[in-house]
N, C-alpha and C positions, 0 to 999 in steps of 0.2 A: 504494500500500500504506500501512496505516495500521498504527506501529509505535509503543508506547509501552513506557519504561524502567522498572524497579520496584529501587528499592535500598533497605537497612535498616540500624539496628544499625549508624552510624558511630563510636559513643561519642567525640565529637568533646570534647577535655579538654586540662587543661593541660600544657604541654611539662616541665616540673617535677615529678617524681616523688612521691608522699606524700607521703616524710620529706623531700624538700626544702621543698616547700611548706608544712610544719607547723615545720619550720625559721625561714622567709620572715614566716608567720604561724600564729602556734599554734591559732587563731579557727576557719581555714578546713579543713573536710574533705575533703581533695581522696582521690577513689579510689585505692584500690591499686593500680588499672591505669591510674594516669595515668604521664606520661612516654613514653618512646620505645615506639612497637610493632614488634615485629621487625625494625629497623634502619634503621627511617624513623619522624622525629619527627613528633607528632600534626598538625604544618601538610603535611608533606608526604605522609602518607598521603592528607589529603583533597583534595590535588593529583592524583596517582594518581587518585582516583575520578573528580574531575573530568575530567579528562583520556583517561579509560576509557569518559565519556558525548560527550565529544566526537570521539572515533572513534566511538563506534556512530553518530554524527550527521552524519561526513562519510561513512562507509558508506553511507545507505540515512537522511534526515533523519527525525526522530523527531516525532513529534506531542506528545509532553509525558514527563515525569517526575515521578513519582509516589515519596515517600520515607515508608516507613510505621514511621515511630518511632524515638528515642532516636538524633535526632542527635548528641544530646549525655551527657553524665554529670553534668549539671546537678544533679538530684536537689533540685531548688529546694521549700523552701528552706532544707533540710536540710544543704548543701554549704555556703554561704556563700561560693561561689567569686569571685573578681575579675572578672569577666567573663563574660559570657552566650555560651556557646556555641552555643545556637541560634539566636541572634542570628546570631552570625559563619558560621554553616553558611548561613544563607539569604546572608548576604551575599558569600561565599569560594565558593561553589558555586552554589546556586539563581537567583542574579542575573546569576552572567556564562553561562549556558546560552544557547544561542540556538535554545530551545525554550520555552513555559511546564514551569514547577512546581510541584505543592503539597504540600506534607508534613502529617504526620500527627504527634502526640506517641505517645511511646512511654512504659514505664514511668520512664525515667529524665527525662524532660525534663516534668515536673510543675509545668509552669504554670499559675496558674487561667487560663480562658476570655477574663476581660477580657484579661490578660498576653500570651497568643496571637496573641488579635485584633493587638494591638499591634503583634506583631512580624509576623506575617503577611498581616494584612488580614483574614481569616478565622475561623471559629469552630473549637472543638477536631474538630466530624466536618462534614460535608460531603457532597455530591454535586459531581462534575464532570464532563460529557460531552464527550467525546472521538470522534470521528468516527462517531457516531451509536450509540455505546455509554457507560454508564454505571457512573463508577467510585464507590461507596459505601463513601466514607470514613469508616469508623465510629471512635469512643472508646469502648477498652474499659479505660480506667484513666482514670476522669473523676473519682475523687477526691482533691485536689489542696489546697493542695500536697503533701511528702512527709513524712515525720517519721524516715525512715533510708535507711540507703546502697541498700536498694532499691526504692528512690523508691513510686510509689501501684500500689496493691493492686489485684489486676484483676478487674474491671467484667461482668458481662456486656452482650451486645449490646442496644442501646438501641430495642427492637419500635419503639416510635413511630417515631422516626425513620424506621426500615427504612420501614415504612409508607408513612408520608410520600412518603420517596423512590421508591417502587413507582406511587404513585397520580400523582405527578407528573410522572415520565416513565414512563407506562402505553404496556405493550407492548416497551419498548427493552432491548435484553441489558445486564444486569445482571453487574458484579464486583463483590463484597464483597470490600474489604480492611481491612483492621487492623493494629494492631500487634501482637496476637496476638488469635486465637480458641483459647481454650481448653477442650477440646471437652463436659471432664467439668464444667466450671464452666455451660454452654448449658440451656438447660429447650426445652421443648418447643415455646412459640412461634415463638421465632427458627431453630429446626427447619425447621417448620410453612414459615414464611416462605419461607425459602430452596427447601424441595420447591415452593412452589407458584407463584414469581417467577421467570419468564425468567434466573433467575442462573447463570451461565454455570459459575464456580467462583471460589473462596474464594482471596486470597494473604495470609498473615501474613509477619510480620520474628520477629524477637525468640528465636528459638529457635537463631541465628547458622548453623544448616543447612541446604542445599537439598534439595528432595527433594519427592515427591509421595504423600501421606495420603490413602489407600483411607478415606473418611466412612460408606459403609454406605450402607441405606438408611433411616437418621433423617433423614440429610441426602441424600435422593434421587439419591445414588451419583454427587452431586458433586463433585468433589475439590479436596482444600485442598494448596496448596502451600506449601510453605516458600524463602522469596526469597536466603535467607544473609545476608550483612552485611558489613561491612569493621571486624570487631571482635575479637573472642579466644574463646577458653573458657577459663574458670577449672578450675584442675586441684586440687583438695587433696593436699598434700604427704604423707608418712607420718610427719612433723612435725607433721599439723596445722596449715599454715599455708596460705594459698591461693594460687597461682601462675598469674600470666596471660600466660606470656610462654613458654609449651610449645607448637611448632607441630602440627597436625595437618592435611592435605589435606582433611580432613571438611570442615572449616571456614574453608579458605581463601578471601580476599576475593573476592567476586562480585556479581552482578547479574541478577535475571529477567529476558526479554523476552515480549512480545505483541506478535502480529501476524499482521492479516488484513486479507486486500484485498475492497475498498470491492465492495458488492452481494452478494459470500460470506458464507457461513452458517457456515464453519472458521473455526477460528482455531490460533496456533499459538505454543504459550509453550514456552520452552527457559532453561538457569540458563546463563551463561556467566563461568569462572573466567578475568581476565588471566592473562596470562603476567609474573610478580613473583618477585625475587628475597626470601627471607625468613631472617634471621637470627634464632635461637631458642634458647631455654636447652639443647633437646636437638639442634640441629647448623643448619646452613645447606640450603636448600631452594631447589632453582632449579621454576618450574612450567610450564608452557606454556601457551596459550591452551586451553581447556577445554569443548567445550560438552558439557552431562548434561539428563537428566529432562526430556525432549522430549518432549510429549504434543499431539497434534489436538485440540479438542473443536469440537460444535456450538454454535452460539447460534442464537437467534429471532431471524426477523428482521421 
């Protein structure tokens, strides 16, 4: 069986809250939502995940992971942060995996292309095939760097590319991921594309939700899925002010899966929420392991 992992939306940031860090350094913009997340510090939340990929990997061993955006809360170079988070994400998690990894930038981790490369090896979007299917890792926030706290402005899908990637691996099932596809922001080509390409279906991050998006048929009744993330939602106060530290199950930490066995034509993606204990402005949350939004689809083979 051929199994691959999809996670998002770690906002991987400094253990020092705002006002400590403008404290520290008046220079540096660190997020409102830095500091502790529901009662594990920003190192050990990304322990948790990690740790969350290696059970699914002594389970049933994984063919790869895939992380589509905003490792971090970099917001480069807008932040002026002390240290590269997405840096330390590939290296704290994507390096001690005993799977491959490639990640995707998301809105907040707004590095140019050369800067990527750098840290990754790779350019901001990509193709990588995985047991004879292919994941289309698109940039849809490719203007870079940021000029505020949220981070570059989102992109539509880059046709050529798609293109590209379609004529290159001609015939192979196709995933479009991203870090988000945003559906009102799409024109007709990249429509176009997707009805007429082997693409099996769509998974975006960035929306910190799981859950499965009925497309229509613009997008030939393919369905986009939302992966969740291991990050917050921002609540506005009746103050006016923004809070990120209100729990809701909507959006509890999690991860997609895929998988389908080698010569089949199914395949079978499911969200799956740890079992985390979470400490929050409005009470403590014990949760259990979770699986939701289980869906078969076909692919070509």
């Amino acid at each position: 069986m051929h199994r691959v992992l999809l996670i998002s939306d770690m906002h991987y940031t400094t253990e020092e809250t705002h006002e400590e860090m403008k404290r520290i350094d008046p220079a540096v913009n660190t997020s409102v939502a830095a500091g502790d997340a529901f009662g594990h510090t920003q190192k050990e939340k990304i322990d948790l995940l990690r740790k969350a990929i290696l059970a699914e990997h002594e389970k049933a061993p994984l063919d790869g992971v895939l992380v589509l955006g905003d490792l971090s809360i970099d917001d480069y170079d807008f932040r002026n942060l002390p240290d590269n988070y997405c840096r330390r994400f590939k290296e704290e998690v994507m390096d001690r995996l005993p799977c491959p990894a490639w990640a995707l930038a998301g809105n907040h981790d707004s590095y140019p292309d050369e800067v990527w490369r750098e840290i990754f090896g790779y350019g901001r979007q990509f193709a990588v095939e995985i047991g004879g299917s292919v994941f289309v890792m698109a940039d849809t926030f490719a203007t870079t760097p940021a000029h505020g706290a949220s981070g570059s402005p989102y992109t539509p899908l880059d046709v050529k590319f798609l293109r590209g990637v379609a004529e290159r691996f001609d015939g192979k099932p196709l995933y479009l991921c991203a870090h988000h596809i945003k559906e009102s922001g799409e024109g007709e080509e990249a429509m176009a594309w997707v009805r007429a390409t082997p693409t099996v279906c769509m998974f975006r991050g960035h929306t910190h939700h799981d859950g499965i998006v009925a497309t229509g048929e613009r997008w030939g009744q393919k369905p986009l899925i939302d992966i969740g993330g291991y990050a917050y939602n921002g609540i506005c106060t009746p103050e006016g002010k923004w809070t990120f530290s209100r729990f809701s199950f909507a959006w509890a930490w999690g991860y997609q899966m895929l998988e389908w066995e080698e010569g089949s034509d199914r395949v079978l993606t499911y969200h799956v929420k740890p079992a985390y204990r979470y400490l929050a402005e409005n009470g403590t949350f014990e949760t259990v392991r979770t699986v939701s939004s289980m869906i078969e689809l076909t692919r070509s083979l």
